[in-house]
Backbone of each chain as ProteinMPNN parsed JSONL, in Angstrom:
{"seq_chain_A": "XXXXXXXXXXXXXXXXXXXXXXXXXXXXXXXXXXXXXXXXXXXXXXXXXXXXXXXXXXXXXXXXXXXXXXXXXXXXXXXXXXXXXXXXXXXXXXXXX", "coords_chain_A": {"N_chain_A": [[86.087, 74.713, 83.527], [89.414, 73.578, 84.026], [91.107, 75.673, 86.177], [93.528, 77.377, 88.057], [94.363, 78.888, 91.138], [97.183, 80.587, 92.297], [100.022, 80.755, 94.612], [103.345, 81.332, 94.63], [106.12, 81.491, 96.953], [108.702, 83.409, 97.014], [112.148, 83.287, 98.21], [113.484, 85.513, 100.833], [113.813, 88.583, 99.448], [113.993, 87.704, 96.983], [112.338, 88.299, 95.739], [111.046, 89.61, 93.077], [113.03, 88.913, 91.284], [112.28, 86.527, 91.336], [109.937, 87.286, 89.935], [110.194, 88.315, 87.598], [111.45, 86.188, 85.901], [108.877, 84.878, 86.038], [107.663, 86.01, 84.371], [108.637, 86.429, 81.706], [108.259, 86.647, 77.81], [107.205, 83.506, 76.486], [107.231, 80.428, 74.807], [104.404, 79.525, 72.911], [101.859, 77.953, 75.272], [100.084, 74.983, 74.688], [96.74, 73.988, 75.225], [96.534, 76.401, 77.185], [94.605, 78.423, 78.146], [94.684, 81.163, 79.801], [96.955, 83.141, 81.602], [98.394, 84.487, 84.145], [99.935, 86.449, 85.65], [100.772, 88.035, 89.046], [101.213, 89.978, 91.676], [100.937, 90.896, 95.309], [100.301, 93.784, 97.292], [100.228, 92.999, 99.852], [101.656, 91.05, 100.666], [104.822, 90.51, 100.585], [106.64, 88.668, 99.784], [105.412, 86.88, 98.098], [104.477, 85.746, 94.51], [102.091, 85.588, 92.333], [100.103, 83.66, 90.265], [97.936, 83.111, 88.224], [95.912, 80.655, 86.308], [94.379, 79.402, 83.47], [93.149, 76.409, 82.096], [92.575, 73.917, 79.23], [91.828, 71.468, 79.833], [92.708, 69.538, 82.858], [94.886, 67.072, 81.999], [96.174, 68.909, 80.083], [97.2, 71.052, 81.279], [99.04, 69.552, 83.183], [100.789, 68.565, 81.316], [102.054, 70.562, 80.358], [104.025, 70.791, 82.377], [106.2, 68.983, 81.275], [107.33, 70.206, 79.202], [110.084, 71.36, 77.456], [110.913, 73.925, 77.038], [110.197, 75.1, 79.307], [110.514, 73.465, 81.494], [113.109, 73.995, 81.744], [112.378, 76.927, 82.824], [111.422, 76.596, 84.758], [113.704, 75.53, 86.492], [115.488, 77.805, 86.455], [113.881, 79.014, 87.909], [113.51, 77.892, 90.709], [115.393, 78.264, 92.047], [115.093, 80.191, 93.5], [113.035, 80.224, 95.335], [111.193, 79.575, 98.103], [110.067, 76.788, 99.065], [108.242, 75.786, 100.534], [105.828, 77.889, 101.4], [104.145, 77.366, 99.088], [101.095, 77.72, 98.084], [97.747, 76.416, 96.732], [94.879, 76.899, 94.739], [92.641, 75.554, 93.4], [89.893, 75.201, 90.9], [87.006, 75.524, 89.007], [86.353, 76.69, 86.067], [83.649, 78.406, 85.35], [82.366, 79.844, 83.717], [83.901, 83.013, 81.86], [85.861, 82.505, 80.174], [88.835, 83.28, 78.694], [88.905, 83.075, 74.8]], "CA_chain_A": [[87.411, 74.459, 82.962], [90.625, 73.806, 85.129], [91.692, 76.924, 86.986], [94.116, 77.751, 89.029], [94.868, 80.481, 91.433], [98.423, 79.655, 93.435], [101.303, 81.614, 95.133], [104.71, 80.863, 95.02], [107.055, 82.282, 97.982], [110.069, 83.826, 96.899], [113.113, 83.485, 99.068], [113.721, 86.816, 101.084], [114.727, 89.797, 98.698], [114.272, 87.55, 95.714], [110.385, 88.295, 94.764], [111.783, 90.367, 91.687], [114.293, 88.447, 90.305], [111.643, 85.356, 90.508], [108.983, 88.043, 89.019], [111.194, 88.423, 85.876], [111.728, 84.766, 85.334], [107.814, 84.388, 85.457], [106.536, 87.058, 83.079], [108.97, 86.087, 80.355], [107.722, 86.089, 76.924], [107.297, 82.492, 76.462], [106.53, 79.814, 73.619], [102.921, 78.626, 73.64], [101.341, 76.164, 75.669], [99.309, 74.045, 73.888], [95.078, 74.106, 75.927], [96.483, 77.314, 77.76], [93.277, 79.983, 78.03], [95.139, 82.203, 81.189], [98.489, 82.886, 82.814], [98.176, 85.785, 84.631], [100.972, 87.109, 86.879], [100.575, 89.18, 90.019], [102.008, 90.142, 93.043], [99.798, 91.224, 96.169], [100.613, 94.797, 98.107], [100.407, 92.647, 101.235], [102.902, 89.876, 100.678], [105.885, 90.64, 100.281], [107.652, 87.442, 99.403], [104.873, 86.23, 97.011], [103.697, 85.8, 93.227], [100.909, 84.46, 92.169], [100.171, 82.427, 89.217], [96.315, 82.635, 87.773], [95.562, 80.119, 84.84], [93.492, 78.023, 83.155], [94.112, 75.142, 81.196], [91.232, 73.088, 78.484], [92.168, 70.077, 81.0], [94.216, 68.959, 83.869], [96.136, 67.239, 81.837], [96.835, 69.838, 79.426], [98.516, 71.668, 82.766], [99.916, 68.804, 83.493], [101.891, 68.0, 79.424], [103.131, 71.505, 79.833], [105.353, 70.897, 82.92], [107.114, 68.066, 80.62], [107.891, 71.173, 77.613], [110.99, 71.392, 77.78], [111.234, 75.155, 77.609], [108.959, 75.184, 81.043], [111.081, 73.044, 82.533], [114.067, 74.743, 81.459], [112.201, 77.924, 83.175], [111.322, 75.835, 86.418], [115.006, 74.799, 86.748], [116.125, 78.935, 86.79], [112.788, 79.746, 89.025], [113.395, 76.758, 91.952], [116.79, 78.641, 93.554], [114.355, 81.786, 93.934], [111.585, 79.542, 95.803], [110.703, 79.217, 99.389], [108.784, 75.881, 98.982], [106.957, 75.7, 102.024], [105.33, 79.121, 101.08], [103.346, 77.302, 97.943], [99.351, 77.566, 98.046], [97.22, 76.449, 95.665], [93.34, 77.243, 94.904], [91.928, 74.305, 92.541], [88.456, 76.016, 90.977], [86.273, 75.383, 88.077], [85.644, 78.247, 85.572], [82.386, 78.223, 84.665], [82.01, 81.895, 82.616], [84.372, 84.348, 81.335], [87.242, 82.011, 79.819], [89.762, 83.846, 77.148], [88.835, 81.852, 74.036]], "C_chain_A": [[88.437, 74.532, 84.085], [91.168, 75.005, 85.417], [92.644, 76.463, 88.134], [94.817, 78.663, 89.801], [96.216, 79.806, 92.784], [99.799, 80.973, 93.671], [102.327, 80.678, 95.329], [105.203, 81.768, 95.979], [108.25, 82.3, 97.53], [111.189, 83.764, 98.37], [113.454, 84.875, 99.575], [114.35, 87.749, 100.062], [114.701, 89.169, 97.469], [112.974, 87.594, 94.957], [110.656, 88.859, 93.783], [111.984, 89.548, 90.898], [113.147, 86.714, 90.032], [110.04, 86.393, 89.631], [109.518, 87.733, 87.736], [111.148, 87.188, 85.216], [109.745, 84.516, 84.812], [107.211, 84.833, 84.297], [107.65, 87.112, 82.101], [108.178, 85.9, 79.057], [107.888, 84.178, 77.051], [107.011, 81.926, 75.332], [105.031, 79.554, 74.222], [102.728, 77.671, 74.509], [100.183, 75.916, 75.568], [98.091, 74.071, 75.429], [95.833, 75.437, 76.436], [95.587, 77.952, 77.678], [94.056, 81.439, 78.78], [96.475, 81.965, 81.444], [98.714, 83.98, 83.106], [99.178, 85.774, 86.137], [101.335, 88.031, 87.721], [101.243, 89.021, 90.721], [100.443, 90.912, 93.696], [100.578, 92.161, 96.908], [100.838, 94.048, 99.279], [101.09, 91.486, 101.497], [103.167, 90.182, 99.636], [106.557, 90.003, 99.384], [106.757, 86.775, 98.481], [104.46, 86.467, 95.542], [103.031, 84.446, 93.18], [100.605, 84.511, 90.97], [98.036, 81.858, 89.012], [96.057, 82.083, 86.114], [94.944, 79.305, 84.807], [93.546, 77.243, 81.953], [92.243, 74.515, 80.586], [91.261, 72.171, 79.021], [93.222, 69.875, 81.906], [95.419, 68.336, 82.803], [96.619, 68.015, 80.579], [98.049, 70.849, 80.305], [99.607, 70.564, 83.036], [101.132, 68.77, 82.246], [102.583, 69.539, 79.488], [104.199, 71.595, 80.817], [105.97, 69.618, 82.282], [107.934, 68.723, 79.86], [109.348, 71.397, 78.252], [111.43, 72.984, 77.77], [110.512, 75.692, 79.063], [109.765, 74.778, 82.238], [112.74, 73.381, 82.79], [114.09, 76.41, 82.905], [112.087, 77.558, 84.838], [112.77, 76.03, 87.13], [115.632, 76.4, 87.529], [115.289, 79.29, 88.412], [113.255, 79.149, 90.706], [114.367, 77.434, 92.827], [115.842, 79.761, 94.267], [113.271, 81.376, 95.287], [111.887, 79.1, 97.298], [109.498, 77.773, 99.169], [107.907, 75.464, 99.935], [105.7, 77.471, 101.861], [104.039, 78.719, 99.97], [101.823, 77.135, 98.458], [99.109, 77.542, 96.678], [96.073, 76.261, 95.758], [93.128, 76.154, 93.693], [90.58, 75.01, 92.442], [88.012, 74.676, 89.117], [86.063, 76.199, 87.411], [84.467, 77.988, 84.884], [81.649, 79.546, 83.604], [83.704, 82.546, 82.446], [86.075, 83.693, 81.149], [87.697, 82.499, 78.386], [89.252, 82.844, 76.174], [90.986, 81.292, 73.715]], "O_chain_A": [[88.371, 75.391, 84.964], [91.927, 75.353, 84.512], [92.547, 75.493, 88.885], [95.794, 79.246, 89.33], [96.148, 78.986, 93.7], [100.246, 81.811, 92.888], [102.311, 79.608, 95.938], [104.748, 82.91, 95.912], [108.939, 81.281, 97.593], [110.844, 84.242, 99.45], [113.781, 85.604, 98.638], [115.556, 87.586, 99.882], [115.301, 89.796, 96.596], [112.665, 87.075, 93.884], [110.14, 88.016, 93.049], [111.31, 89.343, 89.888], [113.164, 85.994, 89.034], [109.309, 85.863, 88.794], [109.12, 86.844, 86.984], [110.827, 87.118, 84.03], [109.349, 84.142, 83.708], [106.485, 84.261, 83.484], [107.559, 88.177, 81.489], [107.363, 84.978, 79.101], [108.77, 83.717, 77.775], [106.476, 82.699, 74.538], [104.609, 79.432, 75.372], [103.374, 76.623, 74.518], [99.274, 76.46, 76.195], [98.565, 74.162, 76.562], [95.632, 76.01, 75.366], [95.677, 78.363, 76.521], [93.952, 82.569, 78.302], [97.045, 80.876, 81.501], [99.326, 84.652, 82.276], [99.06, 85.238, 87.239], [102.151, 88.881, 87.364], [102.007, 88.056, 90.711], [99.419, 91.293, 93.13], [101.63, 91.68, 97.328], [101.818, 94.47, 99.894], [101.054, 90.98, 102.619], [102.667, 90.259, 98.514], [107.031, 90.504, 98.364], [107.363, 85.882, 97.888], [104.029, 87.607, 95.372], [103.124, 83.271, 93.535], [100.858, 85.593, 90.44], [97.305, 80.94, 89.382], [96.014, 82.753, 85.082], [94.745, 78.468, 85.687], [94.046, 77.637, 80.899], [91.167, 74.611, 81.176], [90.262, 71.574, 78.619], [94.423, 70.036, 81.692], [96.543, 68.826, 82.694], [97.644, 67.555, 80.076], [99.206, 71.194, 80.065], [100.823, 70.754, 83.078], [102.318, 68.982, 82.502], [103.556, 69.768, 78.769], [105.212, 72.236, 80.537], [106.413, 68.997, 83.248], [109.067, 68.297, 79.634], [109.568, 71.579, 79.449], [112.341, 73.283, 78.543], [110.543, 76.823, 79.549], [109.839, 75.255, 83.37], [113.407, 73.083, 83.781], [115.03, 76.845, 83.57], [112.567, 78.141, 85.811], [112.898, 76.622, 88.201], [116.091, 76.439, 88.67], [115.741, 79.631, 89.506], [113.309, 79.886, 91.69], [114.339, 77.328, 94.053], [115.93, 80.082, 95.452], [112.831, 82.219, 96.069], [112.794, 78.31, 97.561], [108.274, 77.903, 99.144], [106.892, 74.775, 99.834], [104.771, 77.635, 102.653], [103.07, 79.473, 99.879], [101.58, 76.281, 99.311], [99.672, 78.122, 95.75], [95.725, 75.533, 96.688], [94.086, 76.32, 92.938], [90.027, 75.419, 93.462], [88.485, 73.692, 88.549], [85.321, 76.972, 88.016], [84.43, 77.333, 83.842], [80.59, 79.804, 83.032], [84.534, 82.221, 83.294], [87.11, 84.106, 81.673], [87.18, 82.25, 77.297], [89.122, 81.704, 76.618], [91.272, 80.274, 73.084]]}, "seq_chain_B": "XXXXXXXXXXXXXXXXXXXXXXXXXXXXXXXXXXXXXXXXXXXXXXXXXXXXXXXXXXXXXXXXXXXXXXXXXXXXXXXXXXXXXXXXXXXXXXXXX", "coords_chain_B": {"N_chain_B": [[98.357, 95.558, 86.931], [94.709, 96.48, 87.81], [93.333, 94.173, 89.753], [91.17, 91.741, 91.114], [90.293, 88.918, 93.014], [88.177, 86.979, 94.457], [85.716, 86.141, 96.524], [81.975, 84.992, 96.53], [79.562, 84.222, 99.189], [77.3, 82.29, 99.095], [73.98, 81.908, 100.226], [72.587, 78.813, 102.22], [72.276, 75.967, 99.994], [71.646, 77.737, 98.007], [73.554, 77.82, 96.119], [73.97, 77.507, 93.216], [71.565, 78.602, 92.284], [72.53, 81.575, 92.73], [75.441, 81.385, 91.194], [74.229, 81.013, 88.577], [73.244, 83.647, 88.14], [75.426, 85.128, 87.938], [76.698, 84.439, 85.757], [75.42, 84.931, 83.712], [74.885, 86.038, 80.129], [76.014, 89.395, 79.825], [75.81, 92.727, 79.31], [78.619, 94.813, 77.848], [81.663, 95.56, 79.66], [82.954, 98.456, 80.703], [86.58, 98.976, 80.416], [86.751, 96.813, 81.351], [89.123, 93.661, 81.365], [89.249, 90.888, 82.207], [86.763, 88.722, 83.682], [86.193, 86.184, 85.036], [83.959, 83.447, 86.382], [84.054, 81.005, 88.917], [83.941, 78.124, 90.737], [84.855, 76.294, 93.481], [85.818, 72.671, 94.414], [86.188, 72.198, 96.899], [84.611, 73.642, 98.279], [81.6, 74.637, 99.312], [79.173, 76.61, 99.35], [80.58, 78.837, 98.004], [81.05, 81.435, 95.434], [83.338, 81.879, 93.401], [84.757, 84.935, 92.099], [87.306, 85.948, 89.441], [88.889, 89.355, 88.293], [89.992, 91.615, 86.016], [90.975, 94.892, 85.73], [91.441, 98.05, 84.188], [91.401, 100.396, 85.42], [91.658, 100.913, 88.825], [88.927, 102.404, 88.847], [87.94, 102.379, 86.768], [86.839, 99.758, 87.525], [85.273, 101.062, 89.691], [83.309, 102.263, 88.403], [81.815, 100.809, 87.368], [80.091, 99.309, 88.704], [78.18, 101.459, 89.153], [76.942, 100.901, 86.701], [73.767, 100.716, 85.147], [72.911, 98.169, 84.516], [74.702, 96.712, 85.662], [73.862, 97.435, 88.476], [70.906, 96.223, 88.064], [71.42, 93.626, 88.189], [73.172, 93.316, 90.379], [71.118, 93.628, 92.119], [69.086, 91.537, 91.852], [70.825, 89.196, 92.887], [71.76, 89.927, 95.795], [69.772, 88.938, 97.812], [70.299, 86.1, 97.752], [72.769, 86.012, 98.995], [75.059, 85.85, 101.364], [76.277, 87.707, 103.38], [78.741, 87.872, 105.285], [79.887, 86.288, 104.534], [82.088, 86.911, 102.279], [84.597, 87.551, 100.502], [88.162, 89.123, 99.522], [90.911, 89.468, 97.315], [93.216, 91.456, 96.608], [94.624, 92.242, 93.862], [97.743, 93.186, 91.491], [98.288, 92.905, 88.466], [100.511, 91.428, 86.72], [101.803, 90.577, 84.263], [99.891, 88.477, 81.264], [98.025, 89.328, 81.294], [94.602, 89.357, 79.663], [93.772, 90.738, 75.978]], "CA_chain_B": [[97.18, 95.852, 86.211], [93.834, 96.123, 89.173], [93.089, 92.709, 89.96], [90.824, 90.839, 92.463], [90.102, 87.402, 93.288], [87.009, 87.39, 95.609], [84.626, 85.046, 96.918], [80.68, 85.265, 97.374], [79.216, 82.594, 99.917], [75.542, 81.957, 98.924], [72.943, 81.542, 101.353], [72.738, 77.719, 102.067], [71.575, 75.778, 99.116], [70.908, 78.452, 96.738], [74.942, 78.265, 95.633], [73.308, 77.343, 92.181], [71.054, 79.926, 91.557], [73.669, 82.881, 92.537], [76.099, 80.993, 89.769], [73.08, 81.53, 87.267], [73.075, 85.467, 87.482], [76.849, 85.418, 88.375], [77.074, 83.549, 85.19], [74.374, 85.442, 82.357], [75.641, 86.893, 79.215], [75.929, 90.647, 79.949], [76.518, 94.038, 78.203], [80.296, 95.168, 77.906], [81.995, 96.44, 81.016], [84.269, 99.453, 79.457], [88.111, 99.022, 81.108], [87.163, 95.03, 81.947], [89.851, 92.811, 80.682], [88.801, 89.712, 82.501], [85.58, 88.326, 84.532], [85.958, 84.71, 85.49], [83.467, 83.093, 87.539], [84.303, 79.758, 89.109], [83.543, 77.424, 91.744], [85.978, 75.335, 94.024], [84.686, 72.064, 95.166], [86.184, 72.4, 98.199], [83.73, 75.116, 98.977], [80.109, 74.101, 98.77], [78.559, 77.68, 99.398], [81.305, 79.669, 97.37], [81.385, 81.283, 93.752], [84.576, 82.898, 92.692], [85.121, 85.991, 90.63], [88.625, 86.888, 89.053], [88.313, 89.995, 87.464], [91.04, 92.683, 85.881], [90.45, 96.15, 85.255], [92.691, 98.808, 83.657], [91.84, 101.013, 86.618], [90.342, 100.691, 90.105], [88.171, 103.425, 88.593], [87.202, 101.435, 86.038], [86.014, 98.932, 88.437], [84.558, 101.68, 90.415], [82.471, 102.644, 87.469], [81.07, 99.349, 86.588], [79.381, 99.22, 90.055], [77.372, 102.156, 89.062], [75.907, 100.76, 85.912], [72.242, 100.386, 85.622], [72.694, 96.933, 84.049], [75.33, 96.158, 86.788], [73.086, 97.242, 89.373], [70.251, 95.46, 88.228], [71.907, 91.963, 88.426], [73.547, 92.936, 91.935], [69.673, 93.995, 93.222], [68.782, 90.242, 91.885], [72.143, 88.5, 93.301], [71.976, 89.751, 96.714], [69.008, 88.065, 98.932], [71.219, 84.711, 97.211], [74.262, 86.191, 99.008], [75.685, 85.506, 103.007], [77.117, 89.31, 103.013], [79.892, 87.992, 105.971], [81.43, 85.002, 103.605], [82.799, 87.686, 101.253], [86.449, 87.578, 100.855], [88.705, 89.246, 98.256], [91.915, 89.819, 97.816], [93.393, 92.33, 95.533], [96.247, 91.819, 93.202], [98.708, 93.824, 90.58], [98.582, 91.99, 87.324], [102.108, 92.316, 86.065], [101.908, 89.738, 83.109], [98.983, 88.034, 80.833], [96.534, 90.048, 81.047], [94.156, 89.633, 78.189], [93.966, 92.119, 75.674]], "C_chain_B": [[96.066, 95.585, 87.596], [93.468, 94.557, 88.77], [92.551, 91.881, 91.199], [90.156, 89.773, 92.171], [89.484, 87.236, 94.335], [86.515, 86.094, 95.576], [83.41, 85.526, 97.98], [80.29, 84.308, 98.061], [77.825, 83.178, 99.665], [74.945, 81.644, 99.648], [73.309, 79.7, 100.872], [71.998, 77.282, 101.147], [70.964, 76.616, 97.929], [72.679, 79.04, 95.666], [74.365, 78.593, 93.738], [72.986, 78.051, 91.504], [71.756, 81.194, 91.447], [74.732, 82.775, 91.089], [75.337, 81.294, 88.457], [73.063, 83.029, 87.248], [74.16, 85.691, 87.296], [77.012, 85.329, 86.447], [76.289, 84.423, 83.39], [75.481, 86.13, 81.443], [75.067, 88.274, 79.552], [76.537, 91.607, 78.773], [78.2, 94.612, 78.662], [80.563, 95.71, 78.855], [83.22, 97.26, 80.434], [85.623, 99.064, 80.907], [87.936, 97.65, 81.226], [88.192, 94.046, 81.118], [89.56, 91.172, 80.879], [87.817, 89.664, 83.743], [85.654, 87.042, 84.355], [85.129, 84.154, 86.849], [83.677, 81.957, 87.883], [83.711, 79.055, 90.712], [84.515, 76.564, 92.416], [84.963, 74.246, 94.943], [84.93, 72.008, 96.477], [85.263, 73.264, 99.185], [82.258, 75.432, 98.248], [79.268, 75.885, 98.505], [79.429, 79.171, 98.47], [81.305, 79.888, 95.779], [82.41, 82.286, 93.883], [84.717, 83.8, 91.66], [86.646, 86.201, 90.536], [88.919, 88.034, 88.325], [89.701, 90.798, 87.202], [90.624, 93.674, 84.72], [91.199, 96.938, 84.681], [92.782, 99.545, 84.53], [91.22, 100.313, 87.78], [89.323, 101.794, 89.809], [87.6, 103.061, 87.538], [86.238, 100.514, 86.221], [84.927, 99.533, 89.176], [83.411, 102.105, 89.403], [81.796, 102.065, 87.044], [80.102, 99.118, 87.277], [78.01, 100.145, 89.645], [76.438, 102.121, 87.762], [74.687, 100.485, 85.671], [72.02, 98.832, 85.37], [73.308, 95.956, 85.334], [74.511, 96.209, 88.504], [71.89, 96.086, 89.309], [70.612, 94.048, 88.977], [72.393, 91.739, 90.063], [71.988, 93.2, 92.998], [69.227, 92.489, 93.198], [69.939, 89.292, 93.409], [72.142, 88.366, 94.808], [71.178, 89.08, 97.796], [69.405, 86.77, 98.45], [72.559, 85.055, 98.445], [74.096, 86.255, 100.811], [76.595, 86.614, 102.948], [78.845, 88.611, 104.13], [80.737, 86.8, 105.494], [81.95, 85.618, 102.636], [84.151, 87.857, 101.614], [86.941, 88.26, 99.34], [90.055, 89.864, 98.017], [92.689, 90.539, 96.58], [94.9, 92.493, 95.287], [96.573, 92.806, 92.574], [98.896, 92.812, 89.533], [99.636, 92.337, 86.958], [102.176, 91.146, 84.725], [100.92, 88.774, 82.315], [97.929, 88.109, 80.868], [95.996, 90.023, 79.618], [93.694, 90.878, 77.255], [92.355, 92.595, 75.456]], "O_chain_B": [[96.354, 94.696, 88.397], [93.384, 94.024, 87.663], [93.27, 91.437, 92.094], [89.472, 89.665, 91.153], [90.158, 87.32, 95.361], [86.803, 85.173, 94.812], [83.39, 85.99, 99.12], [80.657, 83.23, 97.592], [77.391, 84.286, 99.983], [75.429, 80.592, 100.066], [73.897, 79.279, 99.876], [70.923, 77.877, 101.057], [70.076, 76.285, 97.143], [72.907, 80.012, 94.945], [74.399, 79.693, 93.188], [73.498, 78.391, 90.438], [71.723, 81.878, 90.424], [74.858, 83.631, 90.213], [75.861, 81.765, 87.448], [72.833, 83.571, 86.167], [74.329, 86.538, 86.42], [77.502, 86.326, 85.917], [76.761, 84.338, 82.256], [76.561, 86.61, 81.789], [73.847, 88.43, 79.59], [77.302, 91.426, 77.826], [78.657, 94.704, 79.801], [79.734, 96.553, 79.197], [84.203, 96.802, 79.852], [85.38, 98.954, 82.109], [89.009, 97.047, 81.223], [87.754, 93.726, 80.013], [89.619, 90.352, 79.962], [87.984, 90.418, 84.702], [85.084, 86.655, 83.335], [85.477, 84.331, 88.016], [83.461, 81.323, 86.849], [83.124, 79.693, 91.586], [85.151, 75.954, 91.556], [84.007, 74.467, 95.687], [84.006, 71.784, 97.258], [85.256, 73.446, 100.402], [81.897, 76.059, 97.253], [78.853, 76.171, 97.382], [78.915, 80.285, 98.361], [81.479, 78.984, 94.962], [82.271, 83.381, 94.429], [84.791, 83.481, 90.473], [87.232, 86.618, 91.535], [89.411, 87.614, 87.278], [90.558, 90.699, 88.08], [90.216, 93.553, 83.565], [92.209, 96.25, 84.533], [93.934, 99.779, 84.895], [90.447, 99.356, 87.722], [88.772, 102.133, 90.856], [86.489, 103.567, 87.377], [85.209, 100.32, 85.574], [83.865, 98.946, 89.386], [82.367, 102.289, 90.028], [80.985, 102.536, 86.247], [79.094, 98.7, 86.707], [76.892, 99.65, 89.786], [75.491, 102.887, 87.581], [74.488, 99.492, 86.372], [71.085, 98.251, 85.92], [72.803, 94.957, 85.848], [74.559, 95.36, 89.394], [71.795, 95.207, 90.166], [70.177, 93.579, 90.029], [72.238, 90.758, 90.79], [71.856, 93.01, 94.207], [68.965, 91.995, 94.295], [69.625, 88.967, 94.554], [72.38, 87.281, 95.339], [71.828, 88.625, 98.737], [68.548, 85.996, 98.876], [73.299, 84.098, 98.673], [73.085, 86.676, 101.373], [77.705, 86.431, 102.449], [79.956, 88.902, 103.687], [81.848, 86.428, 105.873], [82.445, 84.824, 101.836], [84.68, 88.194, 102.673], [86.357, 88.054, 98.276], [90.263, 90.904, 98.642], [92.641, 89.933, 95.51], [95.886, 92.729, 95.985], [95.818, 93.742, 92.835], [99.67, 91.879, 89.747], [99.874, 93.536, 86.814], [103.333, 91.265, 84.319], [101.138, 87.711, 82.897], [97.005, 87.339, 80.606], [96.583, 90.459, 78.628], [93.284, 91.915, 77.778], [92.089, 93.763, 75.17]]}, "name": "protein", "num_of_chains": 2, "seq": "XXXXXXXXXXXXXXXXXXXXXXXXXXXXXXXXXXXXXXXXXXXXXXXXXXXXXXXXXXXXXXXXXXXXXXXXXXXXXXXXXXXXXXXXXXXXXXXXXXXXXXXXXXXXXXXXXXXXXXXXXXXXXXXXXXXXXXXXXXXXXXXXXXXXXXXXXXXXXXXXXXXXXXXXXXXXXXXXXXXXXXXXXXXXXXXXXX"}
């Protein structure tokens, strides 16, 4: 199943304030299984962003939702975009139903 | 919440079979919230675990199960001990329950 494990880079001093924005309650999104929101002891400036989706484009139809992109819009001032990694996987076991 | 995102590298050609034990239905791991195993195709010899625990003592406890041992006494003449990577997170949001 589509996975993905990815870091965003917060702008200096703003890894918080884009924490908050991510781990909002949210409405559903439709195939979602995962959305798991961490931070790493050893970077600083990052969160990371583990989910998995019933299809690409189920990931894909939810950056159209308009409350997503609503949430994007607040998140983007917070964002170092040269900082983004992203891990592309397969889950083959132990997906939330 | 404990949280790591690891990677085993499989001896050459036996990625396969490691995914097959990685992969078996097992008995309950007490504190485990999530065990995802996956594969990236970028990475022929690699299987991915994502796992989240309630403690690191939780995790540490799982290690010592007889069921958990078994599978890692199978697992390891499959396993390239110096392609192990893992990098250990803080779940702060969507953790399953």
């Amino acid at each position: 199943m589509f996975m993905l494990h990815g870091r965003l880079s917060a702008k200096p001093g703003r890894r918080d304030d884009l924490l908050r924005i991510m781990t909002e309650e949210g409405e559903p999104l439709p195939g979602n299984r995962l959305y798991v929101v961490a931070v790493d002891e050893t970077d600083a400036d990052g969160v990371w962003a583990t989910e998995i989706w019933e299809s690409e484009q189920a990931h894909a139809a939810s950056l159209r939702l308009a409350h997503v992109q609503e949430r994007i819009a607040r998140a983007l001032p917070l964002i170092d975009t040269d900082g983004i990694r992203q891990q592309r996987l397969d889950a083959r076991a132990g997906v939330p139903d």
